[in-house]
N, C-alpha and C positions, 0 to 999 in steps of 0.2 A: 504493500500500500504506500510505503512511505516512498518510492520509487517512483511510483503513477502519480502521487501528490508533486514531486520534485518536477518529473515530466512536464503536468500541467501548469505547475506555476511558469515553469519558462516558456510554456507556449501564452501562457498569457502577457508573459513581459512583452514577447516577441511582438507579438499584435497589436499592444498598447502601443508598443517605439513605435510602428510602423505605420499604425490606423489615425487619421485624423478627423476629429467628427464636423460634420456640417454644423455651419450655423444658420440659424434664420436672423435676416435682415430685412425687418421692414420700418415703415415710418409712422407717426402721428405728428399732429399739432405743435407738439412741443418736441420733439427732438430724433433724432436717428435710433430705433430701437432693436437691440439685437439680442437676439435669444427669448425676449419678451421684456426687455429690463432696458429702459430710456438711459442712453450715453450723453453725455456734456461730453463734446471731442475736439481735441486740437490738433490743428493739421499744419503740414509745412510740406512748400512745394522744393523740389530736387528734381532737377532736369539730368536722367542718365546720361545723355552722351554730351553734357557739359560737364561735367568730369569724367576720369577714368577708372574702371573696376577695381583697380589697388586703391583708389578711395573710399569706396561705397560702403565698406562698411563701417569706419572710421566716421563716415558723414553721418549713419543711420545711427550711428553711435550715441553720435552726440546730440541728434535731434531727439533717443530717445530720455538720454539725462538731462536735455533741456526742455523735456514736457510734453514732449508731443504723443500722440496717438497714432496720427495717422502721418502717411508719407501721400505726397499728392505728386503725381508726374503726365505732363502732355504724352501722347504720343507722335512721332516725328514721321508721317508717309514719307517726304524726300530721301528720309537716310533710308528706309525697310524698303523703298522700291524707285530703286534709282534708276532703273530700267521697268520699263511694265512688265509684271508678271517676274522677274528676277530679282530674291529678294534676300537682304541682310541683315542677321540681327547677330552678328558677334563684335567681338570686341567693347569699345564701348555702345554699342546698338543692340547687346543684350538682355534687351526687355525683361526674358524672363528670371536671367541669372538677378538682375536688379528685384525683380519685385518677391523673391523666393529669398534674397537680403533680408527683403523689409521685413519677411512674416519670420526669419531664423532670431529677428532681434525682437520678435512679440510682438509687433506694429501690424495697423493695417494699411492699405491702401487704396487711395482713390484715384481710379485708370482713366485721364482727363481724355478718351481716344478722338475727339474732333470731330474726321481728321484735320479739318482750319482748327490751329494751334496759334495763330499770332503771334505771339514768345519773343515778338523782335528777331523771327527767326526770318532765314531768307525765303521769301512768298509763302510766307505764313504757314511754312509744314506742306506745302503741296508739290510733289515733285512737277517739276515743267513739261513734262510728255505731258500731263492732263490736260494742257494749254494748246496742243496738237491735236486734240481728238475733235472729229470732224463734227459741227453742230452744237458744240459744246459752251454751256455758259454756266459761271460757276457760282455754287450755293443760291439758287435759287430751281424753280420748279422748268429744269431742263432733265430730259431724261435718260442723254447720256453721261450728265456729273451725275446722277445719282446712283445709277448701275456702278460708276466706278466710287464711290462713295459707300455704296452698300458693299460691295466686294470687298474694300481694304477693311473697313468696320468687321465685315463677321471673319476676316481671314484674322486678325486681332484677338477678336473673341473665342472663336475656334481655337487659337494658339494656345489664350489661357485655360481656355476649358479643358485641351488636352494636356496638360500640364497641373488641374485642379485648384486653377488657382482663386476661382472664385468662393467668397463666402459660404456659399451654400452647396459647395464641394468640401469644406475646410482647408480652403485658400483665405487668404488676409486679404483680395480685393471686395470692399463694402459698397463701394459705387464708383459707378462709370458716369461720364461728360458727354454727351451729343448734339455734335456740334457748338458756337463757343461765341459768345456776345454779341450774336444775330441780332438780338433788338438795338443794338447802337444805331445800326445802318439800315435795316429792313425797309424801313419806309422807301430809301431809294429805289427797292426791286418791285414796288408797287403789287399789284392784285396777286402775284406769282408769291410773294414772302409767306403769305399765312399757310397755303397748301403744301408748301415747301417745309415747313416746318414742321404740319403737322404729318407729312410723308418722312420727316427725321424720326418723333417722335415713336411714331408706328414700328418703324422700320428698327430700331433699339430696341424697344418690348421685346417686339415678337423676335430676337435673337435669345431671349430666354435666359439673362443669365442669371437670375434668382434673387440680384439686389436691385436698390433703385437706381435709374439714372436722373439725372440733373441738366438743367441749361442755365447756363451762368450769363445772364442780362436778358433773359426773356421774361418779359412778365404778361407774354398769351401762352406762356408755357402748357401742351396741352395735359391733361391728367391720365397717366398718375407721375406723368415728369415734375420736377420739384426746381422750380426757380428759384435761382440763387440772384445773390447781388456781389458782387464786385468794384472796388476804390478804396480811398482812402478812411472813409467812415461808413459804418451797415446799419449803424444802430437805428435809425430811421426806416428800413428795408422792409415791408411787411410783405411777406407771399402771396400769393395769389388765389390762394387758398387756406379757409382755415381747418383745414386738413393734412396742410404739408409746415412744416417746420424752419425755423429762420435761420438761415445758413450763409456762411458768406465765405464763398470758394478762391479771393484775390482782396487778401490784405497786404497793401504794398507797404513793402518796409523800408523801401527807398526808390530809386529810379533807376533807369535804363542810364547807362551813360553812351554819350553820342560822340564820333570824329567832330571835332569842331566847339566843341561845346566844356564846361565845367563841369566838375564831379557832383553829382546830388547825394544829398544824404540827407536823413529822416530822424531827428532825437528821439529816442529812445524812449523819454516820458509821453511823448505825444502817439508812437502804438499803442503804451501802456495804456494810454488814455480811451484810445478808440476799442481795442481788446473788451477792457471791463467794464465800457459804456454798450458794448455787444452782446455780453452777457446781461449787464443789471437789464436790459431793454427785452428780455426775451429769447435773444440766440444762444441755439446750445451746439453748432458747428462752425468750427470760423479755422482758415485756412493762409498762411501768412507766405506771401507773393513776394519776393523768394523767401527762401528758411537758408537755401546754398544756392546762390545765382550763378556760379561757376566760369568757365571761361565759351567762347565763342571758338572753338576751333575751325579750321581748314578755311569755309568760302561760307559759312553757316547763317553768318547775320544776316539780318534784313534791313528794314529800315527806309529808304538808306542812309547811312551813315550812322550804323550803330557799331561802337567801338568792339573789337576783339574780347574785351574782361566785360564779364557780363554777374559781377562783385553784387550792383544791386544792393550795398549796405547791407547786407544780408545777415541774422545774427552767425550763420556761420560763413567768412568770409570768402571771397575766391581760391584761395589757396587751404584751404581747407580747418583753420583756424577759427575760433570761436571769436567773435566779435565784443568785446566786453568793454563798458557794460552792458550792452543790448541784447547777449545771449542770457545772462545771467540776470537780468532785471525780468524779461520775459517769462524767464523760469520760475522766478517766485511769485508774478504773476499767476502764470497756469495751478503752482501750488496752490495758491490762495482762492482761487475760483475751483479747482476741486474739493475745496474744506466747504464749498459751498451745494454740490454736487448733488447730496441728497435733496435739500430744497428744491434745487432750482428743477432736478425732475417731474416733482413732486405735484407742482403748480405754476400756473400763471404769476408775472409780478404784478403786485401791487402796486403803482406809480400814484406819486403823489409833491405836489410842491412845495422847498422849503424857502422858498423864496424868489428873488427876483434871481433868473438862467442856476436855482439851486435843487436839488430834484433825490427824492429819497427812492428807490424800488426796494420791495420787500416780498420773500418768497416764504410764506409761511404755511405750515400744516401742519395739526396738532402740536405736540412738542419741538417738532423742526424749523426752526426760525435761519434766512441769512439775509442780510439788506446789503444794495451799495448806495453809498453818496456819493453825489454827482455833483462839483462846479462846474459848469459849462462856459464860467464868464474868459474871458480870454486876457483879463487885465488882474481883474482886485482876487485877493484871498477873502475866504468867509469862516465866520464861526457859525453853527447851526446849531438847531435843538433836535434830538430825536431822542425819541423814547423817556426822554426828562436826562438826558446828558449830552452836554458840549461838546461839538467836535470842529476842530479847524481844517476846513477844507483849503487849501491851495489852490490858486486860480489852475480851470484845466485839467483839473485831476478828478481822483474817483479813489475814495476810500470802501473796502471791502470790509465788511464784520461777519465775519462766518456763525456768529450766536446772535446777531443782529445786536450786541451791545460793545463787545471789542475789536479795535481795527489791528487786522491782520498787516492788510498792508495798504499804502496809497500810493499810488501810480505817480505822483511826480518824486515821492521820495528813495533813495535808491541805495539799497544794503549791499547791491555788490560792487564789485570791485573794476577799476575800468585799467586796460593794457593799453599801450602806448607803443606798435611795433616798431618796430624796426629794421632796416634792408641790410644787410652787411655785403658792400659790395668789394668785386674778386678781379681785377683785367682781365679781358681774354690775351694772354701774351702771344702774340705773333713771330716769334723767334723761330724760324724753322730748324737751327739747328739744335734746339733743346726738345730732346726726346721726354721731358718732363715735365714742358712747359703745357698750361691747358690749351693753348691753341699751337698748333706746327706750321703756321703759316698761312697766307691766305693766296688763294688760287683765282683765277677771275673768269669769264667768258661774255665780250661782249654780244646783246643782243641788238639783230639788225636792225637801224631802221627800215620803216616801208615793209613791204613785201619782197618776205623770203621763202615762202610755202608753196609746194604743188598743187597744194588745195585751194590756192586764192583762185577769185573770181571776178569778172567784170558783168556790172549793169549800170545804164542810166539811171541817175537820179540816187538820192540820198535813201537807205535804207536806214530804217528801225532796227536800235541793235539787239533787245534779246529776242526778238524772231529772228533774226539771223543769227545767234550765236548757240541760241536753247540754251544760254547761261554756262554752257559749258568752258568758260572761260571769262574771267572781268574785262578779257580785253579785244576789239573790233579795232583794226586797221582801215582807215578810209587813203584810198593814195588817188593823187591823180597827178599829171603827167602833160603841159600844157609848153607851148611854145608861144614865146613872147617878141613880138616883134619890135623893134627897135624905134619905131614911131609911132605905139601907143600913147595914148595922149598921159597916163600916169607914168611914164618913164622918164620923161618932160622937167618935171620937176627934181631930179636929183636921183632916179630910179629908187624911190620909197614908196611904198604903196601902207595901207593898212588891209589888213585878211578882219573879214568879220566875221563870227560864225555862234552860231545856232545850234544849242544841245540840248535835247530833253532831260540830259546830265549821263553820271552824274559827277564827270569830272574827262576832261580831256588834256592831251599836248598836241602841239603845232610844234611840226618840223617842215622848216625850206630847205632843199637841196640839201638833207642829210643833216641840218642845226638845229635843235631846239631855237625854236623863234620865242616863243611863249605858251600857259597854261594858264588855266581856267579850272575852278570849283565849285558844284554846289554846293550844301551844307541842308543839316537836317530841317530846316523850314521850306528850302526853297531849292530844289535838285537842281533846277535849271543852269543852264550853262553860256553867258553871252559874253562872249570878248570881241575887243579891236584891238589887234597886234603890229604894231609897228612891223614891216617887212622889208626888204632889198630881194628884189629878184632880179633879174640879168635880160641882156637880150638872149632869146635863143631857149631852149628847152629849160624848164622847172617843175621840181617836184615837189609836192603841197601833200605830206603825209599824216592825218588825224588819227593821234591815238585813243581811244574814244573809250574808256572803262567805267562797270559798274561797282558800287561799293554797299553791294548788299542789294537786293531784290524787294520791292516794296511788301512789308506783311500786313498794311490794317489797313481798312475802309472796305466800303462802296467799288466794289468794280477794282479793288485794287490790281486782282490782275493783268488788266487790261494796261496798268501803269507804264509808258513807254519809256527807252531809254534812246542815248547816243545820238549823230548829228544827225539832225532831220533838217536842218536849215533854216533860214540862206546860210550858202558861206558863197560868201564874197569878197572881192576887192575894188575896194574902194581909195580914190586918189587921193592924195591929202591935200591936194590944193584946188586944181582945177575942178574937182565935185564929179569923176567920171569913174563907172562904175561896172564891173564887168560881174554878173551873178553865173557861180559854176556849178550852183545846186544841180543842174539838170545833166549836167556834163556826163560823158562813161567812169566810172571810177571803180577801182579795185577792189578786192575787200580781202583781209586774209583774218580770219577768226582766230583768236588766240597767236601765242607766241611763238617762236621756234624752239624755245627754248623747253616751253611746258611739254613741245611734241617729243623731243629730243631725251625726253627723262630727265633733264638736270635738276630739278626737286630731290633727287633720290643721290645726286652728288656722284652718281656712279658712271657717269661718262666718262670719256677717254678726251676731251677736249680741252679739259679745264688747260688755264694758263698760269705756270708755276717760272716765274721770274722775276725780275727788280722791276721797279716802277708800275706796281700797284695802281691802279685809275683809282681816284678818288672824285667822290663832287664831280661825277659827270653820268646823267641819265643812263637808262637801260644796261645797266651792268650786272650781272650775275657772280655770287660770291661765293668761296668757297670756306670753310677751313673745318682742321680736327680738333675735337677737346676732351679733355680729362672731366668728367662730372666734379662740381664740387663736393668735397670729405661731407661726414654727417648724412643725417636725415632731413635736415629743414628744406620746406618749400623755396621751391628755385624761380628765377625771372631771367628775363635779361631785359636790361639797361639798353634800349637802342637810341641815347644820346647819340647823338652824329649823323643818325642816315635819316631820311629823308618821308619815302612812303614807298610799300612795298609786301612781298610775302614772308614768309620766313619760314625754315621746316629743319629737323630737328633728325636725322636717323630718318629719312623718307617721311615724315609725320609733318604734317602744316599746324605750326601754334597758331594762325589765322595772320591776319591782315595788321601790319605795323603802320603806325602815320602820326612818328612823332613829329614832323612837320607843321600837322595843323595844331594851332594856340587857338588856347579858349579864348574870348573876352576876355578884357582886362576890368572891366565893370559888372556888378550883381553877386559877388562874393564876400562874407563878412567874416571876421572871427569868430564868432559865437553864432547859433541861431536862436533863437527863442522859440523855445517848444509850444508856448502857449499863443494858443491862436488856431483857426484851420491851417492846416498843411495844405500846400500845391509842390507839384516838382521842379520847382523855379524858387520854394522858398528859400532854404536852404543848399548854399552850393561852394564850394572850394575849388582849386588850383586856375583860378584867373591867371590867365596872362602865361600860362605856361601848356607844354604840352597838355593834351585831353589824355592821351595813355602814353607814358613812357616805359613803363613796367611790361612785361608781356611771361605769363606763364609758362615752364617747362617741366611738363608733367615728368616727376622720376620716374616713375616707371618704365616712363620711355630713353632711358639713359642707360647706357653701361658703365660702367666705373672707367673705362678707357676706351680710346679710339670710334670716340662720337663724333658723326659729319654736322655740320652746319653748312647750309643752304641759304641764300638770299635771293631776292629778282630785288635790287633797287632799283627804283621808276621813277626819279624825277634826281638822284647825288646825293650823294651819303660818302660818310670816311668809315668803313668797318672796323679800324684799328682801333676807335672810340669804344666799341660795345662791350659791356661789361657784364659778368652774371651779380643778381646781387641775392641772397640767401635772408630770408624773414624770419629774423629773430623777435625774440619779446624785449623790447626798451625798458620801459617802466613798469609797475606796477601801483595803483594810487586806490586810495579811496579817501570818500569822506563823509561823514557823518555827523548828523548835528544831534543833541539832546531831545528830540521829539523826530525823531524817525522810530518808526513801530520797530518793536524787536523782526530779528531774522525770523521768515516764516518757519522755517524750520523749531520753533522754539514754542507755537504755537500748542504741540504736543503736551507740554508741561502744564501742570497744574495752575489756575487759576492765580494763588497764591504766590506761588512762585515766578510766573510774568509780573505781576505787579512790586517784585520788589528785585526784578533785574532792570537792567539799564541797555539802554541801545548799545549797538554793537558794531564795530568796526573787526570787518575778518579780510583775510589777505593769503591768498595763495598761490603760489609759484607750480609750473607744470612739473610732471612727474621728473624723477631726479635731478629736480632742482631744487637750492635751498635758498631762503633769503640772506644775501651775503650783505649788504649794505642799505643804509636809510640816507635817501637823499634830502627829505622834507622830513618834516614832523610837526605841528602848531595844536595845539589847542589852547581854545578862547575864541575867537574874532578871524579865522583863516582866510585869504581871497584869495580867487583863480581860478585855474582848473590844473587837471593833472597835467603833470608838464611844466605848468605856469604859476605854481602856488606862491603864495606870497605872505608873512603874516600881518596882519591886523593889528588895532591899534591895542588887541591886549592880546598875549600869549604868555602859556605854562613852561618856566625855565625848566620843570620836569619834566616836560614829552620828551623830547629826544632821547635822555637816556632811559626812561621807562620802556618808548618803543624799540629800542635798542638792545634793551634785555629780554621783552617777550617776542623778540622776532628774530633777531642774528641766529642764523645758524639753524632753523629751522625751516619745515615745505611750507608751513602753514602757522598763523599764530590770530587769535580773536581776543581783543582790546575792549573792554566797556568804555563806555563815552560818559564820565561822569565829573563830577569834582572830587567824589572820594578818590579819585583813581589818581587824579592828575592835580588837585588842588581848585581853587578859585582866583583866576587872574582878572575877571573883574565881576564884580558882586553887580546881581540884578540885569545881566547883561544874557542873551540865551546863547549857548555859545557849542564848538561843533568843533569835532577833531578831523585834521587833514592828514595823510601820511602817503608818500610817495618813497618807493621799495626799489633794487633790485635783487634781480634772482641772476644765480649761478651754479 
């Protein structure tokens, strides 16, 4: 018996390991419910092939110690079917290995499938053959976008289902997206949008896959689809039914950053703010647009002209590092709204006003009480009354009491700690004869002007360049080929002419007779392209060669695909004196699609052409670069520094980190030191690095490195010096917090007795990453501290105790927590409310 008993127990172990039970996911009123039991869920979007699989779970890691529930991800048509019908998911196009991540780390997933993605990706997630298909008009009630719309949808879902990875197989995806902020633009597809949508909705049901799906900005959502809202604040959002639940699938935690433009970034107190005015209002899904905005690799962006790092302020940054304090304020955040969790399933809030833009919600049933306070003013701080006790709300904030009488936490005050990175930059040395050095030299190959291709061709007249190109390259050669005679009337004046020329964008050069003449750029308001270029051309034959490239393919609007690029015209010459004008719009002209260089292989560094000799070309267009490097020592996220060049691609081991363009400078206007959190957000509020490059950093994923004999690749497209570029490695700078005498203890302390919260003191904690200790204090104040981390400064009273008090509870340790009091530290000025500052490093 006792053998058969042994038997059995390990066939039941076996079964257990291997058996996963289904769950049921359905919805109500009030929230996402699964199993039969109403979730409160916090979600955070992660775009897989904006980082790489040696990241993913390091990312899912830390999203899920930073609170989250769910992992939210687009899916990408362009990368899974770059050809129709021929299709990729490995590497990082891994869908499944990604979403089999999410559920190994307990997370669920919500499968955003489209397939229109937006994402700032290049034509919105749609690969460009679907822009070929005969009769074809897209996201609206055309019948052959939706035959291939339905196709890629169930071959997605089929994947998962074969795979089990849905809900209701005991897979971790809860819901799937169909289709993706159709009511922005609907109105322009007129009487066609509503049948269209409701042929989305149809057509997502009935693939069966056993949870809900979702439209994010439709509010004719049909039933049992669940509209969501999407921006900067939801808490206003009510569904469209009071059947479906308040959800909000794109809370932006910062912005898109553009070529041409300033970094945006979003304080920290002010999600806080939007997050737990989400919940006190009723929502119990909310989804934060990015959680890890990653980088833009190869030709990916859209836009156009959305930068390569696609960071997004994100609490986990592009290189895969926690953003603090924004990852860590958020986190105790979510803490603090799950201490609220049984309430708020429980019932409807209660709303009620405690004065003028002052607003109490409370979620009560039977013994189960939690309320939030809400200021909403954007200027003054308040004190209020609830429940017969005082509480000082801060303009813009939102205090949470999970017993409905003590505040847990309030969103502008902030217990964690904030980093200050840092880049440690490395030369690329170019010494060829040092077999040691990280670079062995740099190799070159120029690329021709005009046309150098068997595959160029001639037609009359000015062509549109991604019909002609199917995107398969940023760049359209326009060449023509003109003879000039000697007694034109603009020769007359000193043989100058001006070229004028006409681009739909979104960015071109002009070459005469084999010279850069001049160039022209859009930028993300306005793609278009109009120059007059001073010119000399000769009696007797000249050649007018337009390099004509795209910088990202348009993702958002109305008809975006239809968005045209490259010279459509006029281009002309025009005399600069006499007023005589020759238009060569209509002329025969050449055209060669892409480079020689892209046909050639040289991305991949592996041709037999490069040029390995003295006198390096520096600062001069179309040149192709080579060299080898040694990876830098360590594990820390890598960049390179492309101080020096110009604009162009860049590839890594055959791998494209995407589009470099330190050339374009942001404005030098619309940037401050500080932002003020209080107030609405727009992505113009707050913004940084005026007047300097938009991205000079450019990531280099390790994984794609070997510790020796790594290629580096360049096309530089307008002069660059290569000898300039450096790797620079992201380390952690500082470490800082500060805390003043009436910030609510750490949530984490919430646990404790009654009693004992009320006779502890706020708390200042500080921790350095793993095998690291804190080796020095660079700040220290308590009383009266000003600044920020970085910049602190003391006030007009400070504790000659702090420094060496923080001196002793922290030298030499990963981690040390300081109460914020006078017993601790003394009283440097009596009657005064006063707040400890400390700025740390680690080693």
């Amino acid at each position: 018996m006792r053998g058969r008993t042994e038997i059995l127990a390990l066939f039941f172990c076996l079964v257990t390991a291997t058996t996963t039970f289904a769950s049921t996911v359905t919805y109500d009123h009030r929230a996402i419910v699964i199993d039969g039991k109403r979730r409160v869920l916090v979600s955070g979007s992660i775009h897989y092939p904006r980082s790489t699989p040696d990241m993913w779970p390091d990312l899912i890691q830390k999203s899920k110690d930073g609170g989250l529930d769910v992992i939210e991800t687009y899916v990408f048509w362009d990368l899974h079917e770059p050809v129709r019908n021929q299709y990729n998911f490995e590497g990082r196009n891994d869908l499944v290995k990604f979403v089999k991540l999410v559920a190994e780390a307990g997370l669920y997933v919500h499968l955003r499938i489209g397939p229109y993605v937006c994402a700032e990706w290049n034509y919105g997630g749609f690969p460009l053959w679907l822009h070929y298909i005969p009769g074809i008009k897209f996201r609206t009630d055309n019948e052959p976008f939706k035959a291939e719309m339905q196709r890629f949808t169930a071959k997605i879902v089929d994947m998962m289902k074969q795979e089990k990875l849905y809900a209701s197989q005991g897979g971790p995806i809860i819901l799937s997206q169909i289709e993706n902020e159709y009511g922005n633009i609907d109105s322009a597809y007129g009487a066609a949008a509503k049948p269209y949508i409701k042929w989305a909705a149809d057509m997502a049901v009935a693939l069966d896959t056993g949870v809900p799906w979702v439209m994010c900005q439709q509010s004719d959502a049909p039933d049992p689809i669940i509209n969501t809202c999407n921006g900067f604040y939801c808490d206003q959002f009510t569904p469209n039914s009071n059947k479906k639940p308040k959800m909000w699938t794109e809370n932006w935690t910062g912005w898109f950053l553009s070529f041409g433009g300033a970094v945006p970034y979003r304080p920290v107190e002010d999600i806080a703010f939007a997050v737990a005015r989400f919940y006190q209002r009723g929502g119990t899904f909310q989804n934060y647009y990015m959680y890890h905005g990653g980088t833009n690799f190869g030709r990916t962006t859209g836009g156009p002209f959305i930068a390569t790092s696609y960071d997004y302020d994100a609490p986990i940054d592009e290189y895969g590092h926690v953003r603090q304090p924004k990852w860590g304020h958020l986190r105790d955040v979510h803490k603090a709204i799950k201490l609220c969790e049984e309430a708020l399933i429980a019932t409807d809030p209660t709303i009620s006003s405690l004065g003028p833009n002052l607003e109490a919600a409370v979620y009560k049933t039977g013994s189960v009480c939690s309320a939030f306070l809400a200021n909403v003013d954007g200027k003054s701080d308040a004190t209020v009354k609830f429940n017969g006790n005082s509480y000082l709300l801060p303009a813009w904030s939102v205090s949470i009491l999970p017993d409905c009488k003590n505040v847990v936490l309030n969103t502008a005050k902030i217990n964690s700690q904030t980093v200050i990175p840092s880049f440690m930059h490395e030369s690329l040395n170019t010494n060829a004869d040092s077999t040691d050095s990280i670079g062995s030299g740099w190799s070159w190959i120029n690329e021709p002007v005009g046309i150098s291709k068997d595959s160029a061709f001639s037609k009359l007249g000015l062509l549109e360049q991604i019909n002609t190109t199917a995107d398969k390259s940023d760049y359209l050669w326009y060449s023509l080929s003109m003879d000039i005679k000697g007694d034109e009337p603009f020769l007359q004046d000193g043989s100058q002419t001006v070229l004028h020329i006409e681009s739909l964008g979104h960015s071109l050069h002009a070459f005469i007779n084999g010279k850069l003449a001049g160039s022209g750029t859009g930028n993300s308001g306005n793609v278009k392209v109009k120059v007059d270029i001073p010119i000399t051309v000769v009696p007797g034959k000249n050649t007018i060669d337009l390099l004509s490239l795209t910088v990202g393919l348009q993702n958002y609007g109305a008809f975006f695909d239809l968005s045209g690029a490259g010279v459509t015209g006029p281009v002309k010459l025009n005399g600069l004196n006499n007023g005589s004008s020759i238009d060569l719009s209509s002329q025969q002209w050449t055209y060669q699609i892409g480079l020689k260089g892209e046909d050639s292989g040289l991305p991949s560094g592996s041709s037999s052409q490069w040029i390995s000799q003295s006198g390096l070309p520096k600062n001069q267009p179309l040149i192709w670069y080579k060299t080898n490097f040694d990876a830098p020592t360590g594990n820390a996220p890598i960049a390179l520094d492309f101080t020096g060049m110009g604009k162009g691609e860049a590839w890594v081991n055959g791998q494209s980190i995407g589009r470099y363009w330190p050339a374009y400078i942001a404005p030098n206007g619309g940037c401050t030191d500080t932002c003020n959190y209080r107030g609405a957000y727009s992505s113009n509020k707050c913004l940084k690095n005026c007047g300097k490059p938009s991205q000079q950093l450019y990531h280099v994923p390790r994984s794609w490195l070997q510790p020796s004999g790594n290629i580096l690749v360049l096309f530089e497209e307008i002069g660059g010096d290569p000898t300039q570029l450096a790797f620079a490695t992201k380390q952690m700078g500082s470490l800082c917090s500060h805390v003043s005498e009436t910030h609510p203890l750490p949530v984490n302390m919430w646990s404790l007795d009654s009693k004992t919260r009320r006779a502890s003191n706020s708390t200042l904690s500080l921790s350095c990453p793993s095998n690291q200790v804190i080796s020095s204090i660079k700040f220290a104040s308590y009383g009266t501290p000003l600044g920020t981390c970085g910049n602190f400064s003391h006030g007009r009273c400070s504790s000659a105790k702090a420094r060496s008090i923080i001196h002793k509870a922290c030298v030499g340790s990963t981690s040390c927590n300081i109460g914020v009091s006078t017993s601790m530290f003394g009283d440097p000025c009596k009657g005064v409310k006063k707040s400890l500052a400390v700025e740390v490093s680690c080693a």
